[in-house]
MIROKE-852539 format. One line per 3 residues: number of its first residue (from 1); their letters; for each residue x, z, y of N, C-alpha, C. Coordinates in pm, whole numbers. Layout:
<tifis>
NUM> A> X/Z/Y/X/Z/Y/X/Z/Y; ...
</tifis>
This chain:
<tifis>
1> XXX> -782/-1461/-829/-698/-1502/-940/-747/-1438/-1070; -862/-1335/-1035/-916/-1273/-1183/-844/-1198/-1280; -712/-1121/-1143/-647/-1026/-1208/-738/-877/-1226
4> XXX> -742/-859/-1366/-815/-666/-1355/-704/-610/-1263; -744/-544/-1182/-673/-404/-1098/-702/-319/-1162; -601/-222/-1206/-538/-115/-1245/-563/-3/-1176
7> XXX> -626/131/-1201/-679/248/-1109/-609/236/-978; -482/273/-976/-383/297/-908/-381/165/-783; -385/37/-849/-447/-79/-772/-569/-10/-665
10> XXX> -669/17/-727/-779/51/-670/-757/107/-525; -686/229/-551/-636/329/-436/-630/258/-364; -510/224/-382/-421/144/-290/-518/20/-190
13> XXX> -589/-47/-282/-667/-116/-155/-780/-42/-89; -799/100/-147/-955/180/-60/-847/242/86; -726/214/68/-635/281/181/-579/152/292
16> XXX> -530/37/171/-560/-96/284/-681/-163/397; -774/-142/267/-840/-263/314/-942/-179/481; -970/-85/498/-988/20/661/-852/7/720
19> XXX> -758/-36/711/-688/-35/801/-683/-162/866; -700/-263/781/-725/-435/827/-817/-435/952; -893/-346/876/-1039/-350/1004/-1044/-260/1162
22> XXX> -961/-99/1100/-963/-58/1207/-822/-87/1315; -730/-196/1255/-613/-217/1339/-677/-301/1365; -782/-425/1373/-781/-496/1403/-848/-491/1526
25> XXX> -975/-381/1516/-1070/-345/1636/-971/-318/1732; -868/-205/1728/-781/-162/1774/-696/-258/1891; -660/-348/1841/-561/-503/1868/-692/-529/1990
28> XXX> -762/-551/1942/-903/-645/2024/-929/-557/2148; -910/-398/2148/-966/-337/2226/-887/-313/2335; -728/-300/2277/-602/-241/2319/-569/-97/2317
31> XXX> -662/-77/2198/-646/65/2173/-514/116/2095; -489/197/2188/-305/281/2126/-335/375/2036; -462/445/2091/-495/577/2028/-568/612/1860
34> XXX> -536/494/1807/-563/451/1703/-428/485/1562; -321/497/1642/-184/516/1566/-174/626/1460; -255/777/1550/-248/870/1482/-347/860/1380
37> XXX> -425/831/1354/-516/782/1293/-493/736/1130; -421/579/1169/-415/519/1102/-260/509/1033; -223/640/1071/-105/690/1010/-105/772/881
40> XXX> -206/845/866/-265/906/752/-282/768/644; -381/690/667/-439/609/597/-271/543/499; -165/486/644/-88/405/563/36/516/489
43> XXX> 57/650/522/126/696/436/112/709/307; -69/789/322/-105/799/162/-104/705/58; -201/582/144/-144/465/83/-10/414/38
46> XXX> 65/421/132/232/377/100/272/448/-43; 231/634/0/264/694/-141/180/651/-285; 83/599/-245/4/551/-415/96/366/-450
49> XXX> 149/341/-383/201/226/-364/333/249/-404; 424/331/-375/549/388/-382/535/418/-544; 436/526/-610/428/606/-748/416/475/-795
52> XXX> 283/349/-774/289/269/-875/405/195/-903; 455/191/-824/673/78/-808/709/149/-899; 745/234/-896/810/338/-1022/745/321/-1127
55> XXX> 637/318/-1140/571/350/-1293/549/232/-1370; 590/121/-1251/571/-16/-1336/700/-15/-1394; 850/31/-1349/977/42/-1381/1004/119/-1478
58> XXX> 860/200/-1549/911/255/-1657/939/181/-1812; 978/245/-1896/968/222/-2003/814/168/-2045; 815/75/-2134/661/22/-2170/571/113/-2275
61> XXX> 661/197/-2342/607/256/-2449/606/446/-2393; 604/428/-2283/579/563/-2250/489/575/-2176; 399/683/-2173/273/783/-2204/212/804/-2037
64> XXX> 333/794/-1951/310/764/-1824/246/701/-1731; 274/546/-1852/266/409/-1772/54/405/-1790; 13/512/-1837/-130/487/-1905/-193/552/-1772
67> XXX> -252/429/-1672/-391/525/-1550/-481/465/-1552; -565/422/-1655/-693/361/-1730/-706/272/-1783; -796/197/-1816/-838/81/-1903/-721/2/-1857
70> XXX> -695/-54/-1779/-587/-169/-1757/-432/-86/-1723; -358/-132/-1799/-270/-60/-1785/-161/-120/-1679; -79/-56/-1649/-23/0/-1482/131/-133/-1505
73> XXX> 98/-116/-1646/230/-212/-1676/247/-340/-1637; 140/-392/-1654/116/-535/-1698/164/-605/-1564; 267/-731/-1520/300/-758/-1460/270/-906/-1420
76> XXX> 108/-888/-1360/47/-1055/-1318/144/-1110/-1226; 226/-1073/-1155/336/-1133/-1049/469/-1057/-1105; 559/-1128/-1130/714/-1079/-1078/792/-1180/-1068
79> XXX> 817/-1164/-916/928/-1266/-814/1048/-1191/-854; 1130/-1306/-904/1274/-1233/-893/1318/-1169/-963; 1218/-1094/-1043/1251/-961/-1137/1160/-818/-1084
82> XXX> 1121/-803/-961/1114/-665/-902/1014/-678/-825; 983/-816/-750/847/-818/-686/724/-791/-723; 666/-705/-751/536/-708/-807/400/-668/-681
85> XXX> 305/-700/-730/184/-651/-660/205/-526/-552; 265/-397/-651/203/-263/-617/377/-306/-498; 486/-377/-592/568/-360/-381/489/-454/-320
88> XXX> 476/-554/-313/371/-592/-175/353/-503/-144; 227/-434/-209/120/-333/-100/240/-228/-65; 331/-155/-127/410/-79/-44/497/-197/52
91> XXX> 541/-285/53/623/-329/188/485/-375/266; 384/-416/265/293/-377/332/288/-246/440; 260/-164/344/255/-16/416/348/22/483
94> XXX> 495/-43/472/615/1/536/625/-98/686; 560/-219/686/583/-277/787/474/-213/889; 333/-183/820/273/-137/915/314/18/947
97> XXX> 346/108/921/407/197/920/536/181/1035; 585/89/1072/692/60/1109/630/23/1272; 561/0/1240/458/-141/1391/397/27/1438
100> XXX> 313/108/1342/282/195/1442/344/287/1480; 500/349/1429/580/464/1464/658/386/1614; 680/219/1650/704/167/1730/618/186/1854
103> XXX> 531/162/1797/363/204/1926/350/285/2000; 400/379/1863/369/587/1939/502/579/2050; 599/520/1972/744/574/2048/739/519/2177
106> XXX> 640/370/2237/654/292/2320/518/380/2427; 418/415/2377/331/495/2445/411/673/2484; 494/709/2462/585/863/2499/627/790/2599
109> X> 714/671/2607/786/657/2676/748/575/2849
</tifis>
């Protein structure tokens, strides 16, 4: 769509886009042992995903909203009022987050 991504953008997909790949090997292999793993990847992620939700909710003229050349503000999507990019990628991170704390709990048991 030839949207610039925004630093904070950036993160966020160097934390997605290895997890696409290594859940997917994972799925194919039937590997469980992959959870702990790829639990790191989607928290940190979730948290650069989580800061950008907020920082798009700030004020426009504050000093905050500035994490490089493209600024953090600019809102190429909003569904509704509140949907933007950076929640995707956090309800992203929360569903997978969700699929693997299910995994671990189903492999204890």
């Amino acid at each position: 769509m030839h949207f610039a991504p925004c630093s904070l953008c950036w993160f966020q997909r160097i934390f997605m886009y290895p997890l696409a790949i290594l859940l997917g090997i994972a799925y194919s292999k039937g590997d469980t042992g992959i959870v702990s793993y790829a639990l790191s990847l989607v928290v940190i992620g979730g948290g650069f995903s989580l800061y950008h939700s907020v920082l798009q909710k700030l004020p426009h003229d504050s000093p905050l909203a500035a994490c490089g050349p493209v600024s953090c503000q600019g809102d190429y999507l909003n569904w509704f009022g509140f949907i933007t990019i950076p929640m995707l990628a956090l309800a992203a991170f929360l569903i997978i987050l969700t699929a693997l704390l299910r995994l671990r709990k189903l492999n204890r048991a």
